[in-house]
C-alpha positions as CSV (number, residue, x, y, z in Angstrom):
1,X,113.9,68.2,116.8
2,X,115.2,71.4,114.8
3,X,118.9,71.9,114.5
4,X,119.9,75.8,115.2
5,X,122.8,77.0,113.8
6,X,123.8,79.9,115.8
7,X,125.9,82.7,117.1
8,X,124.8,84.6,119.8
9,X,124.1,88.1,118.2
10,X,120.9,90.6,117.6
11,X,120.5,88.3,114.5
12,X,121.3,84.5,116.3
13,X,118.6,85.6,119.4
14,X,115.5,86.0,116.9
15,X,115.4,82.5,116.2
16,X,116.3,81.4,120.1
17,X,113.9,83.2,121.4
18,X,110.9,82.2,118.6
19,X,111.8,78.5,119.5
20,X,111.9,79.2,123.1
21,X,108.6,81.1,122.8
22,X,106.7,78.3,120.9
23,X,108.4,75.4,122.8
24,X,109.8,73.8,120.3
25,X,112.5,71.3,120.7
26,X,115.5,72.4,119.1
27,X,119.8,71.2,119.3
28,X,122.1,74.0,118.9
29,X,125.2,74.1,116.7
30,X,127.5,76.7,116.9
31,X,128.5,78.6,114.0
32,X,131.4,80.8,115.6
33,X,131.4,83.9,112.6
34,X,135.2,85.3,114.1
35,X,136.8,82.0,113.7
36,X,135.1,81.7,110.1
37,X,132.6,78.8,110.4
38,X,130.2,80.6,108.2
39,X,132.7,79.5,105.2
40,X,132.5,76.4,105.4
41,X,131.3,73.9,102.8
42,X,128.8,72.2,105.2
43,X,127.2,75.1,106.1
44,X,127.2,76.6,103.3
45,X,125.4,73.7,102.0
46,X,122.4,74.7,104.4
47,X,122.9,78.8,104.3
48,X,124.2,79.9,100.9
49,X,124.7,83.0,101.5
50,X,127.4,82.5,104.6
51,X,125.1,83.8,107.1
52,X,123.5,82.5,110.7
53,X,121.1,82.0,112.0
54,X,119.7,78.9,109.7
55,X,117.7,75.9,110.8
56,X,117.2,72.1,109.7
57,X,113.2,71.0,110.6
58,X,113.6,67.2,110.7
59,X,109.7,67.2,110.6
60,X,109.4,69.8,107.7
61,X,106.5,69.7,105.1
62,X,105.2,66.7,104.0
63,X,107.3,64.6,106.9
64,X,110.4,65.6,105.2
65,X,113.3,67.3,106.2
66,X,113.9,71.3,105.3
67,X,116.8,73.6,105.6
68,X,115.9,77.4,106.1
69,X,117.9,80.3,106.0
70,X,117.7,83.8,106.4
71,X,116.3,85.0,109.9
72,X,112.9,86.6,108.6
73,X,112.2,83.4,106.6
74,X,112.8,81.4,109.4
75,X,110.2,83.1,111.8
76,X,107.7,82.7,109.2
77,X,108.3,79.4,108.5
78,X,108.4,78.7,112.6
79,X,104.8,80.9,113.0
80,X,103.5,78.8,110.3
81,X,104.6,75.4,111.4
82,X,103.2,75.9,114.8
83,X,100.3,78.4,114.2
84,X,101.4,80.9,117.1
85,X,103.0,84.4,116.8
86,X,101.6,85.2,113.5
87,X,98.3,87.2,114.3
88,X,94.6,85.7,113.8
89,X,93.5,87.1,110.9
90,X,94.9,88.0,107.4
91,X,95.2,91.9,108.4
92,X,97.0,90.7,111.5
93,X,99.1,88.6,109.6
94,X,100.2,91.3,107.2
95,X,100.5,94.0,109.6
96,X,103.2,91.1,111.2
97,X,104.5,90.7,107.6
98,X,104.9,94.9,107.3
99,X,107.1,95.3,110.9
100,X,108.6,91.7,109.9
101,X,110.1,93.2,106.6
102,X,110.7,96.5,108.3
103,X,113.2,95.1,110.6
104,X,114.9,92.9,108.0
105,X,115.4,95.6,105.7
106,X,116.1,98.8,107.7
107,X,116.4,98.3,111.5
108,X,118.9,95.4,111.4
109,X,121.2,96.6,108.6
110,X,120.9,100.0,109.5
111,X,122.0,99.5,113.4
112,X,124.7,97.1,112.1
113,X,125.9,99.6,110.4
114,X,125.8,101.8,113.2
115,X,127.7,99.1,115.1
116,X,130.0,98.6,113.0
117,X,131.5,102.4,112.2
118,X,130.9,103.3,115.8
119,X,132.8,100.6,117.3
120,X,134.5,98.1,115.3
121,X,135.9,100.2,112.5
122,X,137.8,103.0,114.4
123,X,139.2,100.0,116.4
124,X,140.6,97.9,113.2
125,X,144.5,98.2,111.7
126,X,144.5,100.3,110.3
127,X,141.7,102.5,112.0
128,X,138.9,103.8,109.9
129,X,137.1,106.2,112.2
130,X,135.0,107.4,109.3
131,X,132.8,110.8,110.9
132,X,130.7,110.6,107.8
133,X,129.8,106.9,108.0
134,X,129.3,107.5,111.9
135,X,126.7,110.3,111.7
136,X,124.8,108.5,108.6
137,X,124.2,105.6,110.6
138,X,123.6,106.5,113.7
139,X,121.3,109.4,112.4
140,X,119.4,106.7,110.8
141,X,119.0,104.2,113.4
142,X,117.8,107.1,115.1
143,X,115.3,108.0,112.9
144,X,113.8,104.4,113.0
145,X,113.5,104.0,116.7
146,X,111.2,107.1,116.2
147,X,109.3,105.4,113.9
148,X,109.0,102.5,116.5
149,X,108.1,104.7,119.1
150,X,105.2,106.1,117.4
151,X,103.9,102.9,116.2
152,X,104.2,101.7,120.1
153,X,102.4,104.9,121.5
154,X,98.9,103.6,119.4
155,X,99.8,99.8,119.9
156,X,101.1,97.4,122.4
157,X,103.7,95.7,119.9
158,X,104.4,96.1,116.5
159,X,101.9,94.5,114.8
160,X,98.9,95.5,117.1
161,X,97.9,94.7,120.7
162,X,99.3,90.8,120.6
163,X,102.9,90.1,120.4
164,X,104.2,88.5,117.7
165,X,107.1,87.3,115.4
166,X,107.7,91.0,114.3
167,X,108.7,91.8,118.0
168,X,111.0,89.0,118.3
169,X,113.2,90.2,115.3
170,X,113.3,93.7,116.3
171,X,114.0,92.9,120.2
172,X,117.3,92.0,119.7
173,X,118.9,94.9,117.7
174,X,116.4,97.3,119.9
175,X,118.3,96.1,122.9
176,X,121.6,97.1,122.3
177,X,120.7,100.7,121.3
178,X,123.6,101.9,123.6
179,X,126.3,100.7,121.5
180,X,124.7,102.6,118.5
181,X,124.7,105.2,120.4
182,X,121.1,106.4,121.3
183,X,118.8,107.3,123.8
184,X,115.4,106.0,125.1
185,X,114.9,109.3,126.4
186,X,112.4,110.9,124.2
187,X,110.9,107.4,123.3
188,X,109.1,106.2,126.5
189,X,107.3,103.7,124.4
190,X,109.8,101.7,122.9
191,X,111.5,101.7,126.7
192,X,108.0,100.2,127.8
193,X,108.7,97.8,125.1
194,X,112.1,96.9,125.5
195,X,111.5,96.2,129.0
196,X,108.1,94.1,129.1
197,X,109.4,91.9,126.3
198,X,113.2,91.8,128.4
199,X,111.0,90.5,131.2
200,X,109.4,87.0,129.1
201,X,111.2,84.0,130.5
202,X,111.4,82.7,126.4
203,X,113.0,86.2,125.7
204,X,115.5,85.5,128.9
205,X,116.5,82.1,127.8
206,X,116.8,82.3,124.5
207,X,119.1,85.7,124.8
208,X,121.0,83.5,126.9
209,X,121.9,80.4,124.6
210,X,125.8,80.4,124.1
211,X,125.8,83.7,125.4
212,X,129.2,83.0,126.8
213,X,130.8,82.7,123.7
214,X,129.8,86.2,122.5
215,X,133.4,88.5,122.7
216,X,134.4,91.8,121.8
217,X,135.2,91.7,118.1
218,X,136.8,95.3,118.3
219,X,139.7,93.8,120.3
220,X,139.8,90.6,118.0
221,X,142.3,91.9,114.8
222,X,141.9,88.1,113.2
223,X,138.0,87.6,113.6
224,X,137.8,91.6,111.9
225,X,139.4,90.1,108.7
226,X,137.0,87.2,108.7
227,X,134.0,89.3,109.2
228,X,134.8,93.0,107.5
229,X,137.4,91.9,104.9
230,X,135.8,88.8,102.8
């Protein structure tokens, strides 16, 4: 049994759907970021840096239980433990390893960022509806789904013609690319994308863990000062 600790965003749904996609039993705990559970001591005991997703493998290496934290980390360690998702070869593996790193460092911060200026900062008290920070962000995240979109014109996913661990971290963020204000126009591959991976039943259920619990932080003024003010 792995223990999830979770909230259901972009970030939370890379690890749901990985243990949904290589059927591995796992117990969710819910780490609710606007009410501040990210601070506290136990979890911070397990995720240092007060961030979810992180996991507790009861059956870790040698038998022995392991805490892992940070999302990328976590997908490796889950492609590794159960050999799936991870390519066949070592060029597979680091062409998974290259769109693995490429969503960790530039598609996820850069569309939270985009998230964040567009919709939850001209909403806060008082309102920062920054133009600059709007049009840098969004310009970016931009510029990155055109990257994607090439890569999926010559390949079926990300890392080549099998699907992989690199497509479950990008799905997430790639999903919502209405709130960062985008269009799927002039990208026809990354629509094909977005919609073949929306249409996996591991993809379905693990997007739907907790999903009930997920609210509109740019109406919530106390969950903002948890989350933009600490």
């Amino acid at each position: 049994m792995i223990d999830l600790y979770y909230w259901p965003t972009p970030n939370g749904w890379k690890i749901s759907i990985a243990l949904e996609e290589m059927a591995l039993k796992y117990e969710t705990h819910l780490v609710n970021i606007g009410a501040g559970d990210q601070f506290k001591p136990e979890f911070l005991k397990i995720s240092p840096n007060n961030r979810m997703p992180a996991i507790v493998d009861h059956e870790g290496p040698d038998g022995a239980p392991v805490s892992v934290f940070e999302s990328g980390a976590i997908l490796q360690y889950l492609a590794r433990k159960t050999g799936q998702f991870y390519g066949a070869t070592e060029r597979e593996k680091i062409a998974v390893d290259e769109w693995l790193f490429w969503q960790v460092g530039g598609l996820g911060p850069m569309a939270g960022q985009a998230h964040h200026f567009l919709k939850y900062a001209p909403s806060m008290d008082p309102p920062n509806d920054l133009p600059y920070a709007k049009d840098r962000y969004r310009t970016e995240t931009g510029r990155l789904y055109g990257v994607m979109d090439k890569r999926l014109a010559e390949n079926r996913y990300l890392a080549g013609d099998f699907y992989s661990i690199a497509d479950m971290a990008a799905w997430g963020w790639a999903s919502l690319w209405e709130g960062q204000q985008q269009t799927l126009d002039d990208k026809p591959n990354l629509k094909r994308w977005l919609d073949e991976l929306a249409a996996r039943p591991a993809v379905q259920a693990g997007r739907a863990v907790a999903a009930d619990s997920r609210n509109d932080l740019s109406k919530d003024r106390e969950a903002q000062s948890r989350l933009f003010k600490r």
